[in-house]
LUMLUMFI-133653 format. One record per atom (N, C-alpha, C, O): residue in one letter; x, y, z. Coordinates in steps of 0.02 Angstrom, whole numbers, plus 50000, padded with zeros to 5 digits. Each point is the difference from the previous one (the first is absolute). Example, Ala and Ser with C-alpha at 12.3 -4.5 7.8 and 13.67 -1.06 7.14 Angstrom:
# LUMLUMFI-133653
A506604971650390/A499555005950000/A500455006050000/A500524999950033/S499305005449931/S500425005950003/S499615005550037/S500255005550008/
# end
This chain:
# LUMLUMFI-133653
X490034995249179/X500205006650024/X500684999550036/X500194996150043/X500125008849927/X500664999150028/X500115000750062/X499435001850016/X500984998350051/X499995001550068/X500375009549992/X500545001549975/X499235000550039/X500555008550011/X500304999750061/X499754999450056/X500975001449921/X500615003950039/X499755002450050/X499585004549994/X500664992650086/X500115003850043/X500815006350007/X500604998750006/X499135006149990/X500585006349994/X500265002350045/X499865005949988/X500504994350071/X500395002450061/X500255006449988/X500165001649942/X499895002650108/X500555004150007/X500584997950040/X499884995950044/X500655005949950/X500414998750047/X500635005949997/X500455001949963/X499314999350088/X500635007750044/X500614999450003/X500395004650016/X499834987349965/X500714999150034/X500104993750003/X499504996850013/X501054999849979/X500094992449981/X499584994650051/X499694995149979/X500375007250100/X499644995850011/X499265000749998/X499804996050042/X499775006749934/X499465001349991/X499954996149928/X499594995549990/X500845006749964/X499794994649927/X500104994250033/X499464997150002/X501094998950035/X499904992450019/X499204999050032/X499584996049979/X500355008750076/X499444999050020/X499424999049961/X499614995450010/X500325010349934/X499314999149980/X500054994849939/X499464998049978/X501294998749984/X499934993249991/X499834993850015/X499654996049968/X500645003450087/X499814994350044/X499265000150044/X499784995650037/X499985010249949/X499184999250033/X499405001849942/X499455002950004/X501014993349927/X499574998649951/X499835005449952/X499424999549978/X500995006349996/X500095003749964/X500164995849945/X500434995649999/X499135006449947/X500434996349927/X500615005149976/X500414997649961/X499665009350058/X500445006649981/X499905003950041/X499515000050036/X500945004149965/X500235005850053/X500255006849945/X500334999849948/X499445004950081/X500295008549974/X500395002750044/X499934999250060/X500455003849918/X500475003050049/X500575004949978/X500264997749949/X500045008150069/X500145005049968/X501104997850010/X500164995150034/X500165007649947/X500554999349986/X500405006450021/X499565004350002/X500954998350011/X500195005150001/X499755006449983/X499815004750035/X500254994449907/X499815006649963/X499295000249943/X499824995149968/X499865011850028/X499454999049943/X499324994650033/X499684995749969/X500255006550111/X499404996550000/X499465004650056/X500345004650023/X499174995549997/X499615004850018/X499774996950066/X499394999250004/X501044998550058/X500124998850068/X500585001050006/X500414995449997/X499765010850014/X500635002350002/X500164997950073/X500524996950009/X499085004750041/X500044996550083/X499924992750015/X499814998950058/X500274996549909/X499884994649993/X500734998249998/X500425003849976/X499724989850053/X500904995450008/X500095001249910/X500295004149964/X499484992650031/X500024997449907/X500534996649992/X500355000150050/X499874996449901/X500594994949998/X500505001749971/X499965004149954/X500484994050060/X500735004149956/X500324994049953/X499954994050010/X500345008949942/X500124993749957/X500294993250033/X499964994749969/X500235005650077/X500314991250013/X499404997450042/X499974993949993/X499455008950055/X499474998550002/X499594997849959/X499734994550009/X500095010149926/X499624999049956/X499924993049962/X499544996649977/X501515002750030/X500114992849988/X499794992850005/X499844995649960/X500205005150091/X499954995950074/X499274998550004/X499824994350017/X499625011849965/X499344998450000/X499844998149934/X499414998449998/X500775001349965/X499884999849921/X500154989149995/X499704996949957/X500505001550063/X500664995050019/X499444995550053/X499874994049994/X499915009750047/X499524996550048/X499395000849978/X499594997950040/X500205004249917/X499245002049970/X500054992349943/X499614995550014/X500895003349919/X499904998549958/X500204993650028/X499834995249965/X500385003850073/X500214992350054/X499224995750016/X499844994149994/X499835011350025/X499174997049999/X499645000049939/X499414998650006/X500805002749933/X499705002249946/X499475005650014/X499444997550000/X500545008550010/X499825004250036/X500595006749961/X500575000249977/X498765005450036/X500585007649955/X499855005450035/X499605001450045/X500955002149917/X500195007350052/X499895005749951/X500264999649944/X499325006050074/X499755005549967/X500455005250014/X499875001350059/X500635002849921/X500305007450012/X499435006549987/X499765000949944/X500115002550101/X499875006350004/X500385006149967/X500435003050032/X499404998649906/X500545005649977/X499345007449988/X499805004149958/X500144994850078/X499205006649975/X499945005450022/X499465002650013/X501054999649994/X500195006949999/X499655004849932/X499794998049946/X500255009350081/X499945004449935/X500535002749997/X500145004450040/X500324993749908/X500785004049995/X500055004149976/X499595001449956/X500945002950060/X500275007949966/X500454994749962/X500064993950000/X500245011249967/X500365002849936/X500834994850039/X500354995549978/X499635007550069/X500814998250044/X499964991950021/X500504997250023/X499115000649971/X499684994249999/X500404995149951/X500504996550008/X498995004849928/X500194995149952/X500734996949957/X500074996549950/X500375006450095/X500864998049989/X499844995150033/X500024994849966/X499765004150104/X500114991950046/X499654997849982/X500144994450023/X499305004649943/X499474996150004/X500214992949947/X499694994750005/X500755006149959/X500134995349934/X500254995550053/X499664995250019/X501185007050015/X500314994050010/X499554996750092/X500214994750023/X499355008450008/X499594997750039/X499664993049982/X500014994750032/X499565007649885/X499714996349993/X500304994849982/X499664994950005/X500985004249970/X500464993849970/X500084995650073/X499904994050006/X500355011450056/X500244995150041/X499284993150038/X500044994650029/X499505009049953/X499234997250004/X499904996349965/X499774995050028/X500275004549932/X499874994449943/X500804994450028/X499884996350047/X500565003649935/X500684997850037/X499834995950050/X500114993949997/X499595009350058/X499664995950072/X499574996449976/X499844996050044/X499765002949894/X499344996550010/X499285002249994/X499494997549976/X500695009350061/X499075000550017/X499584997949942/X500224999849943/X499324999050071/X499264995349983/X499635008349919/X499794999049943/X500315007150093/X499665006949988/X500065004150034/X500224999350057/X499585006849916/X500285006550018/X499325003150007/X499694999549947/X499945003750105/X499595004150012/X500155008149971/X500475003550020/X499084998249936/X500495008249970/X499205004350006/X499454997449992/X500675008450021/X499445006149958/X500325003149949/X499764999849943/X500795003350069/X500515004749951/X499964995249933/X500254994449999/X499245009949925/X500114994849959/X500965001549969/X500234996749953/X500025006550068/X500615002049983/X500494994350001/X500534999649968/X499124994750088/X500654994450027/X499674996149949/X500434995649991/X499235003549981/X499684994649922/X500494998749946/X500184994449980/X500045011949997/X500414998549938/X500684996350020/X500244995049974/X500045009650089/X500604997150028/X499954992750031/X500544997350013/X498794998850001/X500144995550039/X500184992549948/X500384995250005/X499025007549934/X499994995549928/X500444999549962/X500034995849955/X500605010850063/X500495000449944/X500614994650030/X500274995549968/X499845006450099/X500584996650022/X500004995450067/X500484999150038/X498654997449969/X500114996750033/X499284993250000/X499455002750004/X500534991849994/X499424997450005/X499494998350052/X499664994949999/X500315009950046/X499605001950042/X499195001649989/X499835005449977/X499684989550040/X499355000350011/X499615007050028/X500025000250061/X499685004949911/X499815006850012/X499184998650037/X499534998749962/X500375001850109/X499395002850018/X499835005950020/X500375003850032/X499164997349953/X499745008750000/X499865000550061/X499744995050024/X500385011650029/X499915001350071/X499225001150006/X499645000549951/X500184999750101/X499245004750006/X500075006350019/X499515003350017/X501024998849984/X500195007249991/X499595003549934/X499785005750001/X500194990849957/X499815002749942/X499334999949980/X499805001149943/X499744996850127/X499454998549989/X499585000749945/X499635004849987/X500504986549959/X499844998549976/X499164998350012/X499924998150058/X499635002049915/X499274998650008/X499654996549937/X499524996250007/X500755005349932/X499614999749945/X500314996049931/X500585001149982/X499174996349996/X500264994749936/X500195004149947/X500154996949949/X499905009350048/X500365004049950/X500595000350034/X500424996849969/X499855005950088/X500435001450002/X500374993750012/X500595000149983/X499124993250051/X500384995850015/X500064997449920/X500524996749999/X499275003349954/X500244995349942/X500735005949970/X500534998149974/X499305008050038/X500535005349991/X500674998150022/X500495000549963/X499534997050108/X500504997250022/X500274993849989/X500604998850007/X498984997449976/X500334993149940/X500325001949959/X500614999250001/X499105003849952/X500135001949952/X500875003250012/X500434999349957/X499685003650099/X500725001450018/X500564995550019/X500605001149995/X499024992350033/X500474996550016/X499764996850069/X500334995150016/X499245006450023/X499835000650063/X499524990950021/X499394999349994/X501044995850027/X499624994850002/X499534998050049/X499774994350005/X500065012050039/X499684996550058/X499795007250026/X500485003950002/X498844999250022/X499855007350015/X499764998550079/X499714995050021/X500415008249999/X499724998850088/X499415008350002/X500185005950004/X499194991449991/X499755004649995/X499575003750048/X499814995950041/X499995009049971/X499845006550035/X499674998050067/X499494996949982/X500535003350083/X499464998750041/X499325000150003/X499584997050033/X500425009449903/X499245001250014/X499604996249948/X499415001850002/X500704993349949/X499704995449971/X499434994950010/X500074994750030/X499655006349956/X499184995950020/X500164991349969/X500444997849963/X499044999550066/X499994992549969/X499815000849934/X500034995049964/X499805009750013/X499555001949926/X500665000849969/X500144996749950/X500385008650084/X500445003349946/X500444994050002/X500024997349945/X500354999650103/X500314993149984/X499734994649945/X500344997849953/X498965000450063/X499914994649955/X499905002949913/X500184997149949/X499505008850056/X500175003649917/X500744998249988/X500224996649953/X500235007150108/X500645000349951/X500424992949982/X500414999349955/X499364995750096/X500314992849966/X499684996849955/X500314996349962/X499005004750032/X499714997349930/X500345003749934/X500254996949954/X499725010950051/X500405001549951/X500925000649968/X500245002149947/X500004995750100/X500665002249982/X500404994350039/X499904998550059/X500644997949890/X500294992750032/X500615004150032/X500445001949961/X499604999450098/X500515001250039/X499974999650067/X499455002050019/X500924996250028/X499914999050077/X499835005450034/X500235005549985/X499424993850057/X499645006850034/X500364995750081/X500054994250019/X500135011850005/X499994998350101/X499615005750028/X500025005949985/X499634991150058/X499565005550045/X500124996950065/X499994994150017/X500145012650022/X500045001550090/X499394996150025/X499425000949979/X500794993850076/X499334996250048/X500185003150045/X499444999950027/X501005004350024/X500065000450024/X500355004950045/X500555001649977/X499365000350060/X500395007550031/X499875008949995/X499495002249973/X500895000950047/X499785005749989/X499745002849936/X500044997049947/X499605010850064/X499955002749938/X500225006349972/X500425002250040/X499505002449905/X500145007150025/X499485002250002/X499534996049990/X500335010450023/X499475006349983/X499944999949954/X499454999249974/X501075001749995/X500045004749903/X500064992449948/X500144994750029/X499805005349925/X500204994449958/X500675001250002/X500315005249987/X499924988550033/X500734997050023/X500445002249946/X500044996449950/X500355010050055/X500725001649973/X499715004849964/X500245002249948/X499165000050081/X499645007949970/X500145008150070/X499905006049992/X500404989850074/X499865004150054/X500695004150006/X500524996750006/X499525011049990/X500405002450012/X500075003750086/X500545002350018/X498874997750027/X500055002550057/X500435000250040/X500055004050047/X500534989549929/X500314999650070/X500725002849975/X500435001050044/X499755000549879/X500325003449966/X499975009650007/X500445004250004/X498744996149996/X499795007050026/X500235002550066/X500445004350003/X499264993050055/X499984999550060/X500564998850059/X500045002250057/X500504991949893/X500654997750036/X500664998149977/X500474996850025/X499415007349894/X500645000349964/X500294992850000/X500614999349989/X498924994650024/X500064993049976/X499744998849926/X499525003449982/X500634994049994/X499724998549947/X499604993749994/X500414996249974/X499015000350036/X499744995049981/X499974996949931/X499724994550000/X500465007349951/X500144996549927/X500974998950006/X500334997849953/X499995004550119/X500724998049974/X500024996550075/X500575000150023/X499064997550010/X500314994950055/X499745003750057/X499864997150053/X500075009249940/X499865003150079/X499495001550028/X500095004750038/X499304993149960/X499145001450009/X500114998850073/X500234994750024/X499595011050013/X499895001350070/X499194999950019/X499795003350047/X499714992149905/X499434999150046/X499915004750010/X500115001850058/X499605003649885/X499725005650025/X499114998650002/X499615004850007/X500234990249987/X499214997449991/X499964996650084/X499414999250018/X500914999550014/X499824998050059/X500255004850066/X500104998150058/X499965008049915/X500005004450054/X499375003150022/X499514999149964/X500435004750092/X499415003950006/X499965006549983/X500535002949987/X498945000350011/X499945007749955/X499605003350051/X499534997450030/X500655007349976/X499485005650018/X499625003449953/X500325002749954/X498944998050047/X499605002649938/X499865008750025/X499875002350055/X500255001249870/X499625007850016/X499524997849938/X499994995549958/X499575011250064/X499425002149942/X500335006249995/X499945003750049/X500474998649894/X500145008950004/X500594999250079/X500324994950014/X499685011350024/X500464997350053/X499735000250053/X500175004350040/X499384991749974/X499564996650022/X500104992850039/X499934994449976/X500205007050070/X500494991450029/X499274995650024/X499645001750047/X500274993049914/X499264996749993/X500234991950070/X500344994949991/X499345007250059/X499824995350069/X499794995049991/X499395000149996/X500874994449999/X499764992149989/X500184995150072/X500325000950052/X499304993649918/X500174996550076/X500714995149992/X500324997150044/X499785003149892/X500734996949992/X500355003849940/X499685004349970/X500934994250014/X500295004149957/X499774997349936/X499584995450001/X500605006649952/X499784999449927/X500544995349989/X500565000750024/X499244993549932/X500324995649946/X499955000849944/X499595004249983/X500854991649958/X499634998649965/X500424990349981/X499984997449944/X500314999450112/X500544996549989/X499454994549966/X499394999950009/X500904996949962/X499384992849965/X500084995050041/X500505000550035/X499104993349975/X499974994050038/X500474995549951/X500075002449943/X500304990850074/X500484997149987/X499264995449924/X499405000449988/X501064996849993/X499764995449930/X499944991950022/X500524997150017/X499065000649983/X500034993149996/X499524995349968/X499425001350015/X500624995949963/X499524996049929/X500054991850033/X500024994849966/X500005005750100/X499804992350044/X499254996749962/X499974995049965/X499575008850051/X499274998849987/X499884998449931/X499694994849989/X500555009649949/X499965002549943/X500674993649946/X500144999549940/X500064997550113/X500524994949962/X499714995049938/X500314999449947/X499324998550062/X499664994949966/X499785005549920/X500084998649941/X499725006050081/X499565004449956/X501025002749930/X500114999449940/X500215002950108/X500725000249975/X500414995249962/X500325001549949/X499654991650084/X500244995149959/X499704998349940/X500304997449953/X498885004650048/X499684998549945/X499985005749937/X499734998749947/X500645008450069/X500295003849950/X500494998149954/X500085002449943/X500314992050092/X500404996649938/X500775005350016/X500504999449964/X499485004450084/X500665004550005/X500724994750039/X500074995050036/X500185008249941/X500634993449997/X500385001350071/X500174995050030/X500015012050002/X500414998550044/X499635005350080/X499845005950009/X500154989850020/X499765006250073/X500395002050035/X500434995850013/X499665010550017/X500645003850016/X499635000650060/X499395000550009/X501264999350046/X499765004150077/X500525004550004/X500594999849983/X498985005350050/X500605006649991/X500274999450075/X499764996350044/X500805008149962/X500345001150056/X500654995750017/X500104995350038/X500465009549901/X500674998650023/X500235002950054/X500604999250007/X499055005250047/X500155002250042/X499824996650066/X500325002150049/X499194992449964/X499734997550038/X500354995750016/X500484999049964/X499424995350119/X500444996950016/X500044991349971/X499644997649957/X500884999050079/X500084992949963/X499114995750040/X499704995349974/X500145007850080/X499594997350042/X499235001849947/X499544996049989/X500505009249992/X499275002849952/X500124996049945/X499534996749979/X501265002749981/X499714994749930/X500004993250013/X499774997149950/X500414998650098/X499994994950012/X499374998649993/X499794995749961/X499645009850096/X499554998749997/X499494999549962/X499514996250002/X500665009049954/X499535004549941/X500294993949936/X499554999649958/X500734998150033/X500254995449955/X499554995150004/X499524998849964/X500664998650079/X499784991050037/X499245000950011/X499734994550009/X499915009749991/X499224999350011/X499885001749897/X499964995149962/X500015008550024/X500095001149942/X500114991849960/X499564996049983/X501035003750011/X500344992949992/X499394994650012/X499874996549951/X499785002550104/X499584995650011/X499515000249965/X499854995149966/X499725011550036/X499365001449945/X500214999449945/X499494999349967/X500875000650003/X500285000849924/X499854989449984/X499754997549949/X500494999150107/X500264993949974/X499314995850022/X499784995049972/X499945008250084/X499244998350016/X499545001349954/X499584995649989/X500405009649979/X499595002249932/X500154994749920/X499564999649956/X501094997150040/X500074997449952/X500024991950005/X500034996249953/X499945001650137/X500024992949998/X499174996850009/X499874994250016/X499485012949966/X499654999250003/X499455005649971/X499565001950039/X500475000549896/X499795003949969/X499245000650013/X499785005750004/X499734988650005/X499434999749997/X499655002250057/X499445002550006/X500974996250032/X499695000050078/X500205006750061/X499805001650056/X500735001249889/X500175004150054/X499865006450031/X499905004849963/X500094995850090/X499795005150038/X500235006350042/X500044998550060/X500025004149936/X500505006050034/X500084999050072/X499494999650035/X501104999849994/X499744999550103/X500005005150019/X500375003649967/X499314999350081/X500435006050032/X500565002450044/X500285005250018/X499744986449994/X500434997850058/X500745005749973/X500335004450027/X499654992149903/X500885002649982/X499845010849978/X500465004150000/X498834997549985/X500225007150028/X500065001150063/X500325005250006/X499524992550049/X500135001650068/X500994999949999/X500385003650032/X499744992649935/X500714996850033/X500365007249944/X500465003050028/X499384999149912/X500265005649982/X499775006150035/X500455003650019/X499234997549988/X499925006950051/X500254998450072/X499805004850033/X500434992149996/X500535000250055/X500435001849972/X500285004050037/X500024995649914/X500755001450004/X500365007249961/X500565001949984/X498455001450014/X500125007749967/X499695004050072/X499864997850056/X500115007949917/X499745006250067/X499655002149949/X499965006150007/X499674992049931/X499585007449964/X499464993749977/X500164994050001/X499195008649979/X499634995149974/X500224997049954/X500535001949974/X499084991450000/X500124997649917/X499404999649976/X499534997950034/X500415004449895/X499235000849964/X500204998749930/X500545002149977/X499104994849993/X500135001049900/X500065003349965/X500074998649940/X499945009750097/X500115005149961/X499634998949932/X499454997249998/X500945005849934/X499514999349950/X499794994949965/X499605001049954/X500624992850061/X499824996149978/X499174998149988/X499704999149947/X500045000750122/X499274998149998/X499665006149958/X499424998949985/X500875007849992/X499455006250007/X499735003650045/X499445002650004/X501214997250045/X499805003950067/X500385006049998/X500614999650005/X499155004849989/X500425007749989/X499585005250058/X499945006149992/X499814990650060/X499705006550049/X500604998450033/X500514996749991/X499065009050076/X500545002950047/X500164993750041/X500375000750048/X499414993549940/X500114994450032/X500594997950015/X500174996350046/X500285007349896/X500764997149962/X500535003150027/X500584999449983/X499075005550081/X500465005650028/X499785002650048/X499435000150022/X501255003450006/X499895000550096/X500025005949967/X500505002349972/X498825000750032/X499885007950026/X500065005650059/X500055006250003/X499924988650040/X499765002850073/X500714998650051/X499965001450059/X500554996549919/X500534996650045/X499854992449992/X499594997149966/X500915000750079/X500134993550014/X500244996750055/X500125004250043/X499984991249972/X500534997950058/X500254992649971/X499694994949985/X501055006950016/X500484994249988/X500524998450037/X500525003349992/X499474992650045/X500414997050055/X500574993749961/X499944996749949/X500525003650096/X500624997349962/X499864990850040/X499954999050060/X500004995949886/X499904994150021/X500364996850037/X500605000550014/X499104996949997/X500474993850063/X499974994650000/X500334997950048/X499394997249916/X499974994749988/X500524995449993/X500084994550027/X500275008649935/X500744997849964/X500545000150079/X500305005050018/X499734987750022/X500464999350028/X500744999050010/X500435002150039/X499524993549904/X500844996350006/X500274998749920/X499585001649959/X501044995850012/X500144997649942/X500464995050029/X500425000750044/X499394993849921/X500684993650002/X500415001749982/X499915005049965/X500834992650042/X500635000249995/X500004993849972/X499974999049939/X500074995850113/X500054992949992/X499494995150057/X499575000650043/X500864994449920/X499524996350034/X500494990650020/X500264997149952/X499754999950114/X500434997050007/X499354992550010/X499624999150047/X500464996149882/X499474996250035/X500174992350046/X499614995650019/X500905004849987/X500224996350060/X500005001850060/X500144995550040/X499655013549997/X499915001250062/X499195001049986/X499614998050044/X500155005149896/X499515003250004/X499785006350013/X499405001450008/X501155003549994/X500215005750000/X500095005649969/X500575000649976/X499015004550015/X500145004249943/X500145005750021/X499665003350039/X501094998949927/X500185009850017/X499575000849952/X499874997149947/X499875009150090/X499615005149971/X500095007850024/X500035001750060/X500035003149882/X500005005950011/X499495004750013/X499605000449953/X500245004350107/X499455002050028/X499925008449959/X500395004649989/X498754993949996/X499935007649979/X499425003850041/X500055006250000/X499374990850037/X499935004050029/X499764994850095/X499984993949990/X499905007850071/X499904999550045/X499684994150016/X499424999749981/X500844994550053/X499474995050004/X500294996250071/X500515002250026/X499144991950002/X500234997750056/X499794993750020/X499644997549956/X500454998450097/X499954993949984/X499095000450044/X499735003650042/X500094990349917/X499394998950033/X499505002949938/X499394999350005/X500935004249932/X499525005349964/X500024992249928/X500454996549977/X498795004150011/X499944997449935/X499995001649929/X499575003349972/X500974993949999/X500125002649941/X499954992049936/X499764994450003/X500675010449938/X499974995349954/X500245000049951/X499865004149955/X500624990650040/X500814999449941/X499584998049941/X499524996150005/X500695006949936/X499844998849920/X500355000749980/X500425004250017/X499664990149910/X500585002049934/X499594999649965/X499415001550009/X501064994749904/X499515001749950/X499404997049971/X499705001949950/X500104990550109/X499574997849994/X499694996450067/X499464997149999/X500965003350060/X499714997950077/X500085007150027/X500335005249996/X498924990350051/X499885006050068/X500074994450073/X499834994250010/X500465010250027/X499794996450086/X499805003450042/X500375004750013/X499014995050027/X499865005750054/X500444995950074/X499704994650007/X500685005850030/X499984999750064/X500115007550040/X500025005549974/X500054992550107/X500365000150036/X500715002350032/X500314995850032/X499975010749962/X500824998250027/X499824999850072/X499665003750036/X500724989949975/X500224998050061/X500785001050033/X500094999750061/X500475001449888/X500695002750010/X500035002249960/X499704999549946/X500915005550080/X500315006249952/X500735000650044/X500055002650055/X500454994549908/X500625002249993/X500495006549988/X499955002049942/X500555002250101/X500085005349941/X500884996849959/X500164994149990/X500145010450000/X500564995349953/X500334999350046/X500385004749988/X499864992550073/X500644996950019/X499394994150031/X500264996950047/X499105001049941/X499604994550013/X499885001550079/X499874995350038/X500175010349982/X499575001650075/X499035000849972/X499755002249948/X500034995550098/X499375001250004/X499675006650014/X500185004750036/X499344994449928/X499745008450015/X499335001849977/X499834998649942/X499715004950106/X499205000549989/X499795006149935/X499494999949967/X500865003150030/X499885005549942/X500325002749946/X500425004350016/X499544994849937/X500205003049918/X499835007950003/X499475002749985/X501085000250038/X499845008449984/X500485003649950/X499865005049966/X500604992350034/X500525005049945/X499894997449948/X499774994649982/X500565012549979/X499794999949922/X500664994849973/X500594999850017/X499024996449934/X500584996149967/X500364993150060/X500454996049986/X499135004750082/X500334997950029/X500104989349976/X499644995949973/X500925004050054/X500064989449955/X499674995450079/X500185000250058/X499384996649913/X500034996450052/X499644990649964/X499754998249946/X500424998350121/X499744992249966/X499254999450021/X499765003150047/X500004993549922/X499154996450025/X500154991250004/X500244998349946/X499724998650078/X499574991549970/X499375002149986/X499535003450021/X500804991349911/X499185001449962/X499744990150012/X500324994849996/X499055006450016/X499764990349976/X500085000149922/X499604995449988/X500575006149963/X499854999649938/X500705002149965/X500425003050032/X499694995349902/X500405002049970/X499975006649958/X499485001749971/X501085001950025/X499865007949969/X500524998949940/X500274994849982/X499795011749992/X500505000749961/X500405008049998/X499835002150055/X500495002049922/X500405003249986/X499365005749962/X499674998149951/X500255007550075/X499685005149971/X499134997850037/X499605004750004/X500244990450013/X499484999650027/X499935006450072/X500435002050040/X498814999949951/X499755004750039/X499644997050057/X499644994950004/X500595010750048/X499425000450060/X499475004350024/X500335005150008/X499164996250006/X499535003150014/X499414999150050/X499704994750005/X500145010650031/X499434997950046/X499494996849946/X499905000149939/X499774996550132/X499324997249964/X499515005950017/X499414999949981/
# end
């Protein structure tokens, strides 16, 4: 059995280094133009470079986001876009619009995966899309272990399915609400999360008294538990969503991932799910994680009806800069509140250390009891050696 692709998002160059180096086999990530995180950094061509360049340096690839639904005014740029893409390297092109197909085969040799915009579900339509050209389908969230393993027994083409991260309400690149509602468009980059707001309910005009406001936002996706059951579908690549999320969430969301994936294959017979590593993914979200459809769970289980409460994390203390191992010294950049005497704990992409700070430096090397500003630089001694992009966090 083959091992499947760990799949990254990444928001912005240093986020693809990041979620390389903490064991991503590939990264997705949108480009200027023609991709559907319009609020997202995204990379601009000498970036794109630069990550393309540092991806294939590890033997390791880079996915472009082009999955937009285009007008008419559109398809003049889209030819020489796609040339300068192919030009850079990329690995494939993420598309829904079958419109970018003919153009991508005519004048450029660029690898075509199908978005889940197009929520794909079914072996008719996915052999439909072979049949076009399409070498790799990333298919629908709402897919069961049933509808996956039908569709790889029948049809030789790469399938990627989401382990991880948010979901929508509607089948993904079916929701027009936030197009209705906020003159954003969610099929062209601009989805304003109209599924995680609150509602007031009438019957008729009738304002109906509840003890919390009405939802209907869904709980986050995660297939921690359900991994073993996934790898054994035979699906080739696992995607975590959220190019919008920080370098501190994919480090993390990578590297636990990363572990079960290599724990599951350096011991097929024996292995066992921990829970240890869902605990360590739900710290670093505010919404539940559940299997959604995978197991055959379609009650109200799958969704906050009643409200919610989501508090903004804190875990995520510090990021390395560097690291000097002749003093033992590491700048690090501060993200949220911490102080000496508090126990925490530095990780990269394969060590952890719990101590102790006992000093805290700020940058001209004065001493000092508390980390309060944002971004603020300051030094630690560490007993241990770190590296560059390594994280800090309470314990």
């Amino acid at each position: 059995m083959k091992k499947p692709e760990l799949l990254s998002p990444a928001g912005d160059l240093e986020r693809l280094k990041i979620a390389l180096t903490y064991g991503a086999d590939a990264v997705y990530l949108g480009g200027t133009l023609f991709n559907l995180r319009a609020n997202a950094n995204n990379l601009t061509k000498e970036e794109l470079k630069e990550g393309v360049e540092f991806a294939h340096n590890l033997n390791k690839k880079v996915y472009v986001t082009v999955n937009i639904a285009m007008h008419n005014k559109e398809l003049n740029k889209i030819k020489q876009y796609l040339i300068e893409l192919d030009k850079i390297g990329v690995d494939a092109i993420i598309i829904t619009d079958p419109a970018i197909i003919p153009i991508a085969k005519k004048y450029t040799n660029l690898n075509l995966h199908l978005s889940t915009q197009t929520s794909t579900l079914n072996k008719e339509a996915i052999e439909f899309w072979k049949s076009q050209g399409i070498e790799r389908v990333v298919l629908a969230r709402e897919c069961s272990k049933e509808d996956i393993l039908d569709i790889k027994k029948s049809i030789d083409i790469e399938l990627e399915v989401f382990i991880h991260g948010a979901m929508c309400a509607s089948y993904s690149g079916r929701c027009v609400l936030s197009n209705f509602l906020t003159g954003r468009d969610a099929n062209r980059g601009g989805c304003s999360q109209i599924c995680r707001w609150d509602f007031d309910l009438y019957d008729g005009e009738e304002h109906l008294e509840g003890e919390k406001p009405f939802t209907f936002c869904t709980k986050d996706l995660s297939m921690a538990k359900y991994l073993k059951d996934l790898i054994e579908t035979g699906a080739d690549s696992f995607k975590i969503e959220g190019r919008m999320r920080s370098a501190y969430y994919i480090a993390t969301i990578v590297r636990t991932y990363r572990k079960m994936i290599d724990e599951y294959f350096e011991n097929k017979e024996t292995y066992e799910y921990n829970p240890k590593y869902e605990q360590v993914l739900r710290r670093v979200a505010n919404r539940d994680n559940i299997p959604q459809f995978f197991d055959g769970n379609y009650s109200k289980d799958v969704q906050y009806y009643n409200g919610r409460q989501e508090t903004t994390n804190q875990d995520f203390l510090a990021q390395v800069l560097e690291y000097d191992e002749n003093t033992k010294i590491a700048k690090l950049e501060q993200r949220n509140y911490f102080k000496k005497g508090d126990k925490v704990e530095i990780f990269g992409p394969k060590d952890e250390y719990t101590f102790t700070i006992t000093e805290i430096y700020d940058e001209d090397m004065n001493p000092i009891d508390i980390v309060r500003h944002p971004k603020q630089i300051i030094y630690i001694k560490l007993p241990f050696k770190v590296a560059k992009d390594y994280m800090m966090k309470i314990c």
